[in-house]
PASEBA-1860 file (N, C-alpha, C; in nm, 3 decimals):
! residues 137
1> XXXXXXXX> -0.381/-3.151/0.441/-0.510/-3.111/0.387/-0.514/-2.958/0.375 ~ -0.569/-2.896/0.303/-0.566/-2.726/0.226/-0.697/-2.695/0.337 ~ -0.616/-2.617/0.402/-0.730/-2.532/0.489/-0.798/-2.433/0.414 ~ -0.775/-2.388/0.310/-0.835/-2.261/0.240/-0.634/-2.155/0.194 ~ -0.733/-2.014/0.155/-0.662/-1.941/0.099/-0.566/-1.868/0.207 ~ -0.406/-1.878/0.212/-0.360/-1.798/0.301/-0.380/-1.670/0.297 ~ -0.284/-1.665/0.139/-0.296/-1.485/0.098/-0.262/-1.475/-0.018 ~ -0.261/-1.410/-0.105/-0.289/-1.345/-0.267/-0.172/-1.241/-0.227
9> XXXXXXXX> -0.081/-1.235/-0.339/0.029/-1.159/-0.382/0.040/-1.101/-0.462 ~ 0.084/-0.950/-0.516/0.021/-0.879/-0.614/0.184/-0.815/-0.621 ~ 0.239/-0.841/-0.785/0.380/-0.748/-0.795/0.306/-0.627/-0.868 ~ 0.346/-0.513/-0.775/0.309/-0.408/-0.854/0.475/-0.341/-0.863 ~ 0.439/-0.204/-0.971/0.511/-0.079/-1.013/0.579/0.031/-0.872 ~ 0.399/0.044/-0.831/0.429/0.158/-0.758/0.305/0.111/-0.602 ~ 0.353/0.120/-0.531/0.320/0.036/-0.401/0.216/0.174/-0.307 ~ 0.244/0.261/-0.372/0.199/0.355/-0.326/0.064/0.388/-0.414
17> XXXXXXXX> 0.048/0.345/-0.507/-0.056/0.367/-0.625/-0.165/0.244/-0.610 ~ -0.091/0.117/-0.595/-0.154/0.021/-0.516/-0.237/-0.029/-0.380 ~ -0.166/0.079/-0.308/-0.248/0.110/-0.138/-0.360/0.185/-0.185 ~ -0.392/0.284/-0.273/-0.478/0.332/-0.318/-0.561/0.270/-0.384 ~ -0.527/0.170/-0.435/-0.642/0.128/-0.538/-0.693/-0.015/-0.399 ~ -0.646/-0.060/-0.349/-0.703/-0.123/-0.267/-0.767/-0.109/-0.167 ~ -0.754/0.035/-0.113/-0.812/0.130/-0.007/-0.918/0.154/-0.040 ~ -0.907/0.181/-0.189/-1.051/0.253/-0.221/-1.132/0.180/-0.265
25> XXXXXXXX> -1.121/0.086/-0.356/-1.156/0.007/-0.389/-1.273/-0.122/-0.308 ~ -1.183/-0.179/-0.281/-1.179/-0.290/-0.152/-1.182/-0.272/0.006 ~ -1.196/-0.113/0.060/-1.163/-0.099/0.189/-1.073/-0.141/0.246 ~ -0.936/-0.217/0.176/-0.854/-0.249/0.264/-0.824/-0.220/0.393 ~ -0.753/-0.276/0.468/-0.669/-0.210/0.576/-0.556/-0.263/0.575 ~ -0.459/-0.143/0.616/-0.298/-0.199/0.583/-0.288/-0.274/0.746 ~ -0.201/-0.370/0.711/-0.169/-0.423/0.887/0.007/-0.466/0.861 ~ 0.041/-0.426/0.751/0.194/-0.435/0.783/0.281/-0.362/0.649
33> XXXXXXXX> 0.300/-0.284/0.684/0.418/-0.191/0.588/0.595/-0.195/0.566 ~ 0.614/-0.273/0.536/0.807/-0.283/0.553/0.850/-0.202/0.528 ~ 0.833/-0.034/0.453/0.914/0.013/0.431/1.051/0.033/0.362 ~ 1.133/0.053/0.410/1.263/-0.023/0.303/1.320/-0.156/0.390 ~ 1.256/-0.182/0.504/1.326/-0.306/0.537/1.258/-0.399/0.458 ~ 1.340/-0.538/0.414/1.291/-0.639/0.361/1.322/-0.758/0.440 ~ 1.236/-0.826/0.462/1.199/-0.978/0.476/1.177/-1.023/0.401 ~ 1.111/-1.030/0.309/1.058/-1.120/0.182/1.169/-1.052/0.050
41> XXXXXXXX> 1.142/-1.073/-0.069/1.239/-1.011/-0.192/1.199/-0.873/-0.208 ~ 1.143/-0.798/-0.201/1.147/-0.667/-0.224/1.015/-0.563/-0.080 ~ 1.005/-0.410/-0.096/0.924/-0.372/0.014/0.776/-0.440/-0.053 ~ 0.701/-0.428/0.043/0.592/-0.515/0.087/0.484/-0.415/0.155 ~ 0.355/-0.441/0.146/0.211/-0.420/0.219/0.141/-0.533/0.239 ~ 0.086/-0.547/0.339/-0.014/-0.640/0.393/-0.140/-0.584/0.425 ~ -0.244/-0.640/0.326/-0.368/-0.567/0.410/-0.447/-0.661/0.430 ~ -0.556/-0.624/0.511/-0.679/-0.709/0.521/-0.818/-0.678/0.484
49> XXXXXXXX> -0.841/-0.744/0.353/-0.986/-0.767/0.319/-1.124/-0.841/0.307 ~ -1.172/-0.814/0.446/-1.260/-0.890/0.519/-1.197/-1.005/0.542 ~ -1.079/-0.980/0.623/-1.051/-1.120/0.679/-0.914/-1.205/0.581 ~ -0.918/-1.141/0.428/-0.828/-1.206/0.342/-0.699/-1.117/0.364 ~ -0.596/-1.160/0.312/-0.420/-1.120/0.370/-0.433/-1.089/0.213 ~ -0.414/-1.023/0.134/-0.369/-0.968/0.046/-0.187/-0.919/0.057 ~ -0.111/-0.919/-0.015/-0.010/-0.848/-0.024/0.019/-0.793/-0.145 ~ 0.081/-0.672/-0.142/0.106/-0.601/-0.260/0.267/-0.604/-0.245
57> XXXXXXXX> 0.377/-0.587/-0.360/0.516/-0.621/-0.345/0.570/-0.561/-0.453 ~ 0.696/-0.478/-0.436/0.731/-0.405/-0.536/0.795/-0.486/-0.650 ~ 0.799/-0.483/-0.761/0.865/-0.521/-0.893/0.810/-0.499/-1.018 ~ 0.831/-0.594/-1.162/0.794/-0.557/-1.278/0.685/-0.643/-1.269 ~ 0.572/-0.551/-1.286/0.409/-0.573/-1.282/0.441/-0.694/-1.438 ~ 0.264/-0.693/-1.421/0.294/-0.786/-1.549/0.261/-0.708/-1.684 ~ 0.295/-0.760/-1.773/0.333/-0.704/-1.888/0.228/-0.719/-2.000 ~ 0.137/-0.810/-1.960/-0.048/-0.757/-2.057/-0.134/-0.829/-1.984
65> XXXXXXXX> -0.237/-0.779/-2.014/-0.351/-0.824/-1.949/-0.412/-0.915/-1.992 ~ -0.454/-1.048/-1.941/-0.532/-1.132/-1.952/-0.685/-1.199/-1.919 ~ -0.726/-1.256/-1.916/-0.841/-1.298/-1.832/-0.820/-1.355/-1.688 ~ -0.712/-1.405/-1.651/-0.642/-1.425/-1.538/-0.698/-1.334/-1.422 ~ -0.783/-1.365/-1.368/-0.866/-1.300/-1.226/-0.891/-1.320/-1.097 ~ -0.898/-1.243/-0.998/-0.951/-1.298/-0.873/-1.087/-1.239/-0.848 ~ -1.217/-1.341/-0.821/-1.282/-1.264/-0.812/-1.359/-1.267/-0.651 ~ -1.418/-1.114/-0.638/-1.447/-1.120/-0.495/-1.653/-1.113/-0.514
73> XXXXXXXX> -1.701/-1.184/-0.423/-1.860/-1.191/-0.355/-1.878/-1.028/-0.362 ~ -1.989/-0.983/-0.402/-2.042/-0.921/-0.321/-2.202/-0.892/-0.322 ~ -2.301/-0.794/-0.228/-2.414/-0.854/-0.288/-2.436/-0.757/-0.334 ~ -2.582/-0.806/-0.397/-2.660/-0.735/-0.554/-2.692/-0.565/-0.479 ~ -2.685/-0.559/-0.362/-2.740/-0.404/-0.363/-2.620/-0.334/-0.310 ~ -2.470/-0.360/-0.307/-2.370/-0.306/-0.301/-2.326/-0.270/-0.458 ~ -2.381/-0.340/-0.578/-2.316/-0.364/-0.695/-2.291/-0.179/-0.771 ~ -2.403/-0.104/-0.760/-2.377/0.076/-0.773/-2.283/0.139/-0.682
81> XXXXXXXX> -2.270/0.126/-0.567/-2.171/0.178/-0.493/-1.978/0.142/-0.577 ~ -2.015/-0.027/-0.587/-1.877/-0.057/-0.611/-1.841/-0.007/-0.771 ~ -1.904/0.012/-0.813/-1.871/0.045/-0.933/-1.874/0.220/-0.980 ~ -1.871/0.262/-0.862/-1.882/0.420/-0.847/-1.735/0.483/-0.813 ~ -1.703/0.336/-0.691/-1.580/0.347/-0.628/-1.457/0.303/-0.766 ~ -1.492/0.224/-0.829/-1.394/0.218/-0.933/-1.396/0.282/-1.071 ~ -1.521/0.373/-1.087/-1.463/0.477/-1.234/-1.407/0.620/-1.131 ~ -1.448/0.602/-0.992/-1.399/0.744/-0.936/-1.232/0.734/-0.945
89> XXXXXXXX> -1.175/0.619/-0.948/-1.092/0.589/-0.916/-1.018/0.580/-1.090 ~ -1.093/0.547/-1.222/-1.029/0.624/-1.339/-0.995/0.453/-1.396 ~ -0.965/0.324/-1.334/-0.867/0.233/-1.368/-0.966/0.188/-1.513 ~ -0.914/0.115/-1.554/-0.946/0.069/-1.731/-1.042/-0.080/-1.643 ~ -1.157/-0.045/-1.723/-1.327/-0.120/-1.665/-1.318/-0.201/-1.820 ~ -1.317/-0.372/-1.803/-1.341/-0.426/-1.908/-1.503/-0.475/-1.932 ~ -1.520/-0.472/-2.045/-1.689/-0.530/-2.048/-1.701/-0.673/-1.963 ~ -1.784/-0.676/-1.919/-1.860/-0.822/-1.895/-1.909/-0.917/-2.012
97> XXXXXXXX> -1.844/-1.034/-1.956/-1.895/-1.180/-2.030/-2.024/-1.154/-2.064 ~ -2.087/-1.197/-2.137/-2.238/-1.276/-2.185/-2.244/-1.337/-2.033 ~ -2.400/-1.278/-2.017/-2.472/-1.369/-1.870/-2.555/-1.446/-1.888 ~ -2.587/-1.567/-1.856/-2.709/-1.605/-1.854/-2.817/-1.603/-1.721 ~ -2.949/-1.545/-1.763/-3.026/-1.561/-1.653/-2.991/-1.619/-1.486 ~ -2.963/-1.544/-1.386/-2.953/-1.655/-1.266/-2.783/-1.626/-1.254 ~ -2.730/-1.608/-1.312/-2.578/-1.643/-1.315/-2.522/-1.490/-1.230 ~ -2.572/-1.383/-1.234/-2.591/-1.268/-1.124/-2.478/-1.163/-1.186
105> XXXXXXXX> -2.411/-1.110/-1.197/-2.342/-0.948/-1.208/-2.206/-0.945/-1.164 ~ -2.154/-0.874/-1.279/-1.974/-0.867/-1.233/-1.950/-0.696/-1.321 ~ -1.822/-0.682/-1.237/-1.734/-0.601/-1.273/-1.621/-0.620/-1.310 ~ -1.562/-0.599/-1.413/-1.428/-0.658/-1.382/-1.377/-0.506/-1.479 ~ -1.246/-0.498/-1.366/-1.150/-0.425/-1.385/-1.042/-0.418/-1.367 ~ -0.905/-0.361/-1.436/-0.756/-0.407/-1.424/-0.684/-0.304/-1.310 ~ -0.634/-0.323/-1.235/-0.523/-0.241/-1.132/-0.430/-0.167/-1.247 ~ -0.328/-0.095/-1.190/-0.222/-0.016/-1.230/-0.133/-0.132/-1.320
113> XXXXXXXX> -0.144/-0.187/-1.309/0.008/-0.314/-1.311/-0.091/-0.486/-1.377 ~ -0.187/-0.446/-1.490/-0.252/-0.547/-1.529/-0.328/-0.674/-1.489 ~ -0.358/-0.654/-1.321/-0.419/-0.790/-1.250/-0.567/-0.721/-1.285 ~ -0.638/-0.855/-1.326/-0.797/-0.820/-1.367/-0.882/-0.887/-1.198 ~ -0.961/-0.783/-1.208/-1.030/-0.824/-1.057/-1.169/-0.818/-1.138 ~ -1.233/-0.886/-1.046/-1.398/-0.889/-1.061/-1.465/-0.891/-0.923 ~ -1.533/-0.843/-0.920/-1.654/-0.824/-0.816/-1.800/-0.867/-0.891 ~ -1.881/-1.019/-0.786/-1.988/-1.067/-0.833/-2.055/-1.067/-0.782
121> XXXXXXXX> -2.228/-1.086/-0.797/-2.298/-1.090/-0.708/-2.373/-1.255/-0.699 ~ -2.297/-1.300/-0.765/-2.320/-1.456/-0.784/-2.310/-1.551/-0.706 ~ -2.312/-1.693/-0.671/-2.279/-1.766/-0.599/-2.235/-1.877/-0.712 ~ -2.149/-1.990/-0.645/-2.127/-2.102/-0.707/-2.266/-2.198/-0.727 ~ -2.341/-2.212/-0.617/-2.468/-2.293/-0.646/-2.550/-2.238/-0.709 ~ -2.572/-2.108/-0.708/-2.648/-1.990/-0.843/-2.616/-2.055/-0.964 ~ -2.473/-2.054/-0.958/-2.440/-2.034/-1.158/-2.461/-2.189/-1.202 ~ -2.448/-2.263/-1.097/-2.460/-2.430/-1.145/-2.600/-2.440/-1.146
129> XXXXXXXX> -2.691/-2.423/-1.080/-2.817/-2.398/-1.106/-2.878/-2.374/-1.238 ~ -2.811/-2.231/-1.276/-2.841/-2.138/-1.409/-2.761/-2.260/-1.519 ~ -2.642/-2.282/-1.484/-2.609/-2.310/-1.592/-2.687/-2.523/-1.611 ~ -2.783/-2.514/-1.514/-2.799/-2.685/-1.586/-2.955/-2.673/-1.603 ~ -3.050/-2.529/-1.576/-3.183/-2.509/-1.603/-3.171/-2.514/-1.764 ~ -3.059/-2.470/-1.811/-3.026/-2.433/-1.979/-3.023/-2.582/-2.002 ~ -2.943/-2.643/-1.967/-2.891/-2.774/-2.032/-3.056/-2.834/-2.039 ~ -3.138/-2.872/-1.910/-3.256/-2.912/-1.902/-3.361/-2.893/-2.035
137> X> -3.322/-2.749/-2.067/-3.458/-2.712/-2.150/-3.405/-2.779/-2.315
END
């Protein structure tokens, strides 16, 4: 049975450009650095964000950007801060979807190495809500 999410793996370029964007970003915290030793296929970071294992891993990032996302909670009166933290930070900010009423607020923006992240202030029972008040009317 799937206990939930272990950890999220991220091939980046430059591993060092990546601790940054997750530091700042996300508050990471690093909790394991390999250095040039390897255990896994190439050097490696481990951080923790609120509790999630993220890893970042050196190689050839990906090669265009898609809608392909992870997106993270957060709430509606953090939503100016986080989005302060990511133009301070310069990375390429894509527009937002069409919302409907109820369905709540995102960011979405690409890392160094083309992974699209979003930050929402939504919930799953929010948007199913929003999205069957429409169907109703």
């Amino acid at each position: 049975m799937i206990k939930g999410i272990s950890h999220l793996t991220f091939i980046v370029h430059d591993i060092e450009k990546a601790t940054l964007f997750f530091k700042k970003i996300f508050s990471a915290e690093i909790v394991y650095d390999s250095g040039e030793q390897k255990f896994s296929l190439s050097e490696e970071k481990f951080f923790l964000i609120n509790n999630l294992w993220v890893v970042v891993m050196q190689g050839n990032p990906l090669t265009e950007k898609t809608y392909n996302h992870i997106a993270f909670q957060i709430d509606e009166c953090n939503f100016e801060v986080y989005k302060e933290r990511i133009e301070d930070l310069g990375v390429e900010v894509r527009e937002p979807r069409s919302r409907i009423d109820g369905e709540g607020r995102s960011l979405y923006f690409y890392d160094y190495d083309n992974h699209l992240f979003e930050l929402h202030t939504g919930t799953l029972t929010e948007r199913i809500k929003s999205y069957n008040s429409i169907r109703l009317t």
